[in-house]
C-alpha positions as CSV (number, residue, x, y, z in Angstrom):
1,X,39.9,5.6,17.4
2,X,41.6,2.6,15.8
3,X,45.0,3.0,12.9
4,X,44.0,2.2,10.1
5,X,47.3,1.7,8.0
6,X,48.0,3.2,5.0
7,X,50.2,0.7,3.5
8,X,50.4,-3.4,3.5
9,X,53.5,-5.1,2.4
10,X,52.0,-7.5,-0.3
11,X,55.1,-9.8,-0.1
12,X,54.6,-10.7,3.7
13,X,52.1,-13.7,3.2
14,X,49.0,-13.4,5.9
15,X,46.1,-15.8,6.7
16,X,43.8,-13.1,6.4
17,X,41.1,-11.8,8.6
18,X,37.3,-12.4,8.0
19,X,34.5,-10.0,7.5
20,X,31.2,-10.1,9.2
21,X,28.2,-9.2,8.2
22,X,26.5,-8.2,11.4
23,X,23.0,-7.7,11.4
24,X,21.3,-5.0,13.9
25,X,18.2,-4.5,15.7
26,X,16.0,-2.2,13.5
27,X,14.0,-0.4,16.7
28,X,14.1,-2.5,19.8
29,X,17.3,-3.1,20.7
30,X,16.9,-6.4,22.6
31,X,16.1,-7.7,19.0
32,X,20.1,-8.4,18.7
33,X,21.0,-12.1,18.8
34,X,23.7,-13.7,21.2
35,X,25.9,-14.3,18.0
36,X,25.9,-10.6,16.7
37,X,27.0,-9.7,20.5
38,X,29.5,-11.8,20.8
39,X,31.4,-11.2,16.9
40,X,30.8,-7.2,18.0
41,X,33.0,-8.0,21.2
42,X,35.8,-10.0,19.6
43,X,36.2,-8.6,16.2
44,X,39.4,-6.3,15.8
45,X,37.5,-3.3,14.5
46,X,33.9,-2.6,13.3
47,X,32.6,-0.8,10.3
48,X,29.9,1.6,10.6
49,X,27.8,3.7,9.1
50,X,27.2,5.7,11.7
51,X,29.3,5.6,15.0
52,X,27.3,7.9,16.8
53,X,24.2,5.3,16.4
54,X,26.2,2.4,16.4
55,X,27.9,3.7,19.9
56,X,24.2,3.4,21.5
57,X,23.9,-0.2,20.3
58,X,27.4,-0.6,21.8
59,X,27.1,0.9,25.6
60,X,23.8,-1.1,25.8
61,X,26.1,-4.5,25.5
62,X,29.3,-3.3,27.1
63,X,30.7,-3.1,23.8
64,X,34.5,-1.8,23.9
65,X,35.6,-2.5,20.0
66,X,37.2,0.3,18.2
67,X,34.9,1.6,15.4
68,X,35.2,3.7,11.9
69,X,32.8,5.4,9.9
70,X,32.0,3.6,6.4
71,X,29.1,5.6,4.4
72,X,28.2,6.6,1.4
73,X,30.4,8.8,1.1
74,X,33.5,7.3,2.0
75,X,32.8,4.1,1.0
76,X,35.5,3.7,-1.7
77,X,38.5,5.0,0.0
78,X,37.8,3.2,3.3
79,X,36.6,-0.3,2.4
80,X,40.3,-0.3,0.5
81,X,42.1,0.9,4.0
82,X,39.7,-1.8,6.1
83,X,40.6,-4.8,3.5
84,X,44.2,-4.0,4.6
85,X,43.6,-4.6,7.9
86,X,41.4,-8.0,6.8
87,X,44.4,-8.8,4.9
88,X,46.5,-8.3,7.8
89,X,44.8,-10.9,9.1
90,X,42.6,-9.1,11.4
91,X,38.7,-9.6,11.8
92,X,36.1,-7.3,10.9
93,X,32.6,-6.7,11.4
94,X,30.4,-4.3,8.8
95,X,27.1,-3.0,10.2
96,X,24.8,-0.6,9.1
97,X,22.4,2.2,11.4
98,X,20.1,-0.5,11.9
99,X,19.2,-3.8,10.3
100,X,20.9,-6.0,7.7
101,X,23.8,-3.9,6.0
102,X,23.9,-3.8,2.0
103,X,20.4,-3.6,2.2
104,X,19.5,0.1,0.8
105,X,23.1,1.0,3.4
106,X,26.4,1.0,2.8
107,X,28.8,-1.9,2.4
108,X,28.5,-3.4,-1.0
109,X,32.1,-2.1,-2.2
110,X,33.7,-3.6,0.8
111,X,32.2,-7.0,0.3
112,X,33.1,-7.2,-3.4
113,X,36.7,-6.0,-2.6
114,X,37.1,-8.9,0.1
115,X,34.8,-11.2,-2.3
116,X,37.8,-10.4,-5.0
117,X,40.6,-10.6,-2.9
118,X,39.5,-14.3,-1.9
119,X,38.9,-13.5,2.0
120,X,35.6,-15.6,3.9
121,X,33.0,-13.6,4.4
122,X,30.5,-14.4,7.4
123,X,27.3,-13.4,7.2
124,X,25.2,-12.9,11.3
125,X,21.6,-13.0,9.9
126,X,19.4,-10.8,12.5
127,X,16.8,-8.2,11.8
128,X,15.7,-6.7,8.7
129,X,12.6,-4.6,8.0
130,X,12.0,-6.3,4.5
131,X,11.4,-9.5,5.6
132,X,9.7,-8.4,9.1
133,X,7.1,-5.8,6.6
134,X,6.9,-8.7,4.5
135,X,5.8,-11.6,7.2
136,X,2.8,-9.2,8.7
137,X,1.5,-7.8,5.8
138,X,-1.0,-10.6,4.7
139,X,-0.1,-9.9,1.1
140,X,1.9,-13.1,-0.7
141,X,5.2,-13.7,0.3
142,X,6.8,-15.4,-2.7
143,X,8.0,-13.9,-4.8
144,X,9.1,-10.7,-4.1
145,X,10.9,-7.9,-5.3
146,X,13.0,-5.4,-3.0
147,X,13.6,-2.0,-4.8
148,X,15.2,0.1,-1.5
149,X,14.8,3.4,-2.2
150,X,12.6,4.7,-5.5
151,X,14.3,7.9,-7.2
152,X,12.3,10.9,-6.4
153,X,11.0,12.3,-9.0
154,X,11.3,12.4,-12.9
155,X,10.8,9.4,-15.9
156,X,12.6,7.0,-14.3
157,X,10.4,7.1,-11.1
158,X,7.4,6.6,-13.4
159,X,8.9,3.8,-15.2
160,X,9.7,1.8,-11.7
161,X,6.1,2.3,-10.9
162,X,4.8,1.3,-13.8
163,X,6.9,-2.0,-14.0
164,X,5.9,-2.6,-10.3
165,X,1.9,-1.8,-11.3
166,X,2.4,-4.9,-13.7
167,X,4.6,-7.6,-11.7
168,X,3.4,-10.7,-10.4
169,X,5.6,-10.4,-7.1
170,X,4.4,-8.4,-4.1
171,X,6.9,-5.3,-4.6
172,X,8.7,-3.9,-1.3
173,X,10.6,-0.7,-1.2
174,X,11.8,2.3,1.2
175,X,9.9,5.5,2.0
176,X,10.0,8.3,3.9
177,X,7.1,9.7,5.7
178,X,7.1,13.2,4.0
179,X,6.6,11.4,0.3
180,X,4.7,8.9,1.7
181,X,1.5,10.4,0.6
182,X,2.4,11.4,-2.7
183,X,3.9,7.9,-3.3
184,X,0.8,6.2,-2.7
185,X,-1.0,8.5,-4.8
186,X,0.8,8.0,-8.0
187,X,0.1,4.5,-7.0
188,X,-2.9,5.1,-6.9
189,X,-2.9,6.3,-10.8
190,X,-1.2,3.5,-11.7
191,X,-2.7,0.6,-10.5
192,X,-6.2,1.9,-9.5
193,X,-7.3,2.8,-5.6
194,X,-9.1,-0.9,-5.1
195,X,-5.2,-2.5,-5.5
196,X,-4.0,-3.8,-2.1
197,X,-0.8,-2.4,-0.6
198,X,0.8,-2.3,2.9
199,X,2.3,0.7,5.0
200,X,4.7,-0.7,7.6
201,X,6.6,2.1,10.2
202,X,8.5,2.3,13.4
203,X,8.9,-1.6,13.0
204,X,9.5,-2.8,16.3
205,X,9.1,0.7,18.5
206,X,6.1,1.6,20.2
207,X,4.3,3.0,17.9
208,X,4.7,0.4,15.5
209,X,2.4,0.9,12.5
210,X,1.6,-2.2,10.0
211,X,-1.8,-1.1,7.9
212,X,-2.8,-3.3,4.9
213,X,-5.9,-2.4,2.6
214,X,-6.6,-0.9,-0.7
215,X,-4.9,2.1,-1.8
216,X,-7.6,4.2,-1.5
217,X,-7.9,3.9,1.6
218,X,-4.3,3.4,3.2
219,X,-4.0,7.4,1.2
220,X,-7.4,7.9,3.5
221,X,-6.1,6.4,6.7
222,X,-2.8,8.5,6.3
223,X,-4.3,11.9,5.3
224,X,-5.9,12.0,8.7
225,X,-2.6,11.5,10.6
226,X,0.8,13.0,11.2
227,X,3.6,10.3,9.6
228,X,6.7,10.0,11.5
229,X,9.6,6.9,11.0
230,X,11.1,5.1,8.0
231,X,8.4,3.0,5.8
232,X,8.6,0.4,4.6
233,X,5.6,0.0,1.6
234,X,4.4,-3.4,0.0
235,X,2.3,-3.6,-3.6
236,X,-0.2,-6.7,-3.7
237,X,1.3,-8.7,-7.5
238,X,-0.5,-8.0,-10.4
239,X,-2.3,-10.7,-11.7
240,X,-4.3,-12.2,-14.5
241,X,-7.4,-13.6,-14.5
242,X,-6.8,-16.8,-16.5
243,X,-3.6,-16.9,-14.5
244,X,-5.5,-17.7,-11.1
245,X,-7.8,-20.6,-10.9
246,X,-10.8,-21.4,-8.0
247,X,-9.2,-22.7,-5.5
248,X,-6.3,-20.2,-5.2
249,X,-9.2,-17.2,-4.7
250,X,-10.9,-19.7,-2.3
251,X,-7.8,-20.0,-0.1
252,X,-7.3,-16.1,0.1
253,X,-11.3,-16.3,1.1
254,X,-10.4,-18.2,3.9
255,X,-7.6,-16.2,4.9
256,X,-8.3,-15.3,8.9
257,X,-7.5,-11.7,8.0
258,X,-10.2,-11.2,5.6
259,X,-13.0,-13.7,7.2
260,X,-14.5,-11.5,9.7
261,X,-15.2,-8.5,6.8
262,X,-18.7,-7.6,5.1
263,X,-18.9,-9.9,1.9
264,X,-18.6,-7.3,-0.9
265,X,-15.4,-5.9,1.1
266,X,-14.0,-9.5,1.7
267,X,-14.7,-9.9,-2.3
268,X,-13.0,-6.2,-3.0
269,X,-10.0,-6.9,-0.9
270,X,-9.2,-11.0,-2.6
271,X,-9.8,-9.1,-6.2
272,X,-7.3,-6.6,-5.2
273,X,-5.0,-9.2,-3.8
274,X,-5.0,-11.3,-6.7
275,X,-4.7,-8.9,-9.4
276,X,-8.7,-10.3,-10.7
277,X,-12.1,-9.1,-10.8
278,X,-14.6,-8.2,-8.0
279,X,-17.2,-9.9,-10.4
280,X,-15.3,-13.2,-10.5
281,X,-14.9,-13.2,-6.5
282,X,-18.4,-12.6,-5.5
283,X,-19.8,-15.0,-7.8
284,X,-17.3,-17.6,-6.7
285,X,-18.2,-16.4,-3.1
286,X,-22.4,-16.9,-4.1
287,X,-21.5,-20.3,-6.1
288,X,-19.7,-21.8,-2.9
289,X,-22.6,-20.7,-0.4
């Protein structure tokens, strides 16, 4: 345990510590970079979310530094008591369970308060499931849009869905395996089976998991097999036909990905990808033959 104190003398002038922003492995955990290891090791004290999972990380790299919890739901009171002790000119590093904190975790409280109270923040870029998803899922990578964690129910689930249905950016967001089924579904409703989406889980464990097809049949593929881990789901951008010319559906033709499938799949899959007709894409297809 580390004293955390309860009280700072604002008339006693300190340099002020700085606050690290320590990414961590989301699976593996020889995904943790040299940098990361090193801040963990000299840093006064480090922020959690979880100590107990943080501890593992820790033992792995001979890790000694005193730790305290900072979750949801002490996130108020404690990022005020650790700003103290950055004001008291001590360094401090913020991590989440696993990945890059403030991303669907804890933390954003404590970065605003040391943004406000003018201390440097430092952020150790490392892992992070969005962007790992996002690289092997074929679908386009800018733009995006990153929604963490969709409510679970009610009208303002339907809404997000519907607004993601119609967006031209390859949506990302946070699911867990026991609504993962149901999620794609109403998906399904809303933007039509043939719409391409990707299922990415245990990102970087053994049984990683990255599936990309239509909707239809990602809600096929997992109906015939127990889910277990944290997904992470991507929706193909909407798209209008005027909006997309020739050679854009040519390059997406091309894509290695797609090349080996059956021609009216290949033409399916670019449609659903591109927000367009199945018409327009076989025809192209026939006219470039």
């Amino acid at each position: 345990m580390v004293f955390l104190p309860m009280n700072s003398d604002s008339s006693q002038p300190t340099a002020g510590g700085q606050l690290f922003i320590v990414a961590t492995p989301i699976g593996n955990l020889a995904d943790i970079t040299f940098r990361a290891v090193e801040i963990l090791k000299r840093v006064h004290l480090i922020a959690a979310e979880d100590t107990r999972t943080t501890g593992r990380l820790l033992r792995r790299y001979g890790i000694k530094t005193p730790m305290v919890a900072l979750h949801e739901h002490n996130e108020a009171s404690m990022s005020q008591r650790i700003l103290r002790v950055l004001q008291d000119g001590e360094d401090v590093a913020l991590v989440s369970d696993a990945g890059t904190p403030l991303m669907s975790d804890p933390g954003y409280h404590l970065v605003a308060a040391a943004r406000r109270a003018d201390l440097r923040i430092v952020p150790v870029p490392g892992p992070s499931s969005i962007t790992a998803a996002l690289c092997a899922s074929g679908l386009p990578p800018q733009p995006f849009r990153f929604h963490g964690f969709l409510p679970r129910s009610g009208r303002n689930r339907r809404l997000i869905l519907q607004e993601m249905a119609g967006d031209t950016a390859t949506q990302i967001f946070f699911e867990s395996p026991h609504r993962l089924l149901n999620t794609l579904r109403d998906l399904s409703g809303i933007c039509g089976p043939e719409r391409l989406a990707c299922v990415a889980r245990e990102l970087t464990k053994l049984h990683e998991e990255i599936v990309t097809l239509p909707i239809g049949r990602l809600i096929r593929h997992f109906e015939e097999r127990t889910v277990r881990g944290e997904c992470v789901v991507l929706l193909a951008p909407a798209g209008k036909t005027e909006e997309v010319d020739d050679e854009a559906i040519v390059e997406h033709l091309n894509d290695e990905s797609l090349r080996r499938l059956p021609a009216s799949v290949r033409a399916r899959e670019v449609a659903a990808r591109l927000g367009i007709s199945k018409r327009r894409v076989y025809a192209l297809m026939h006219d470039r033959e």
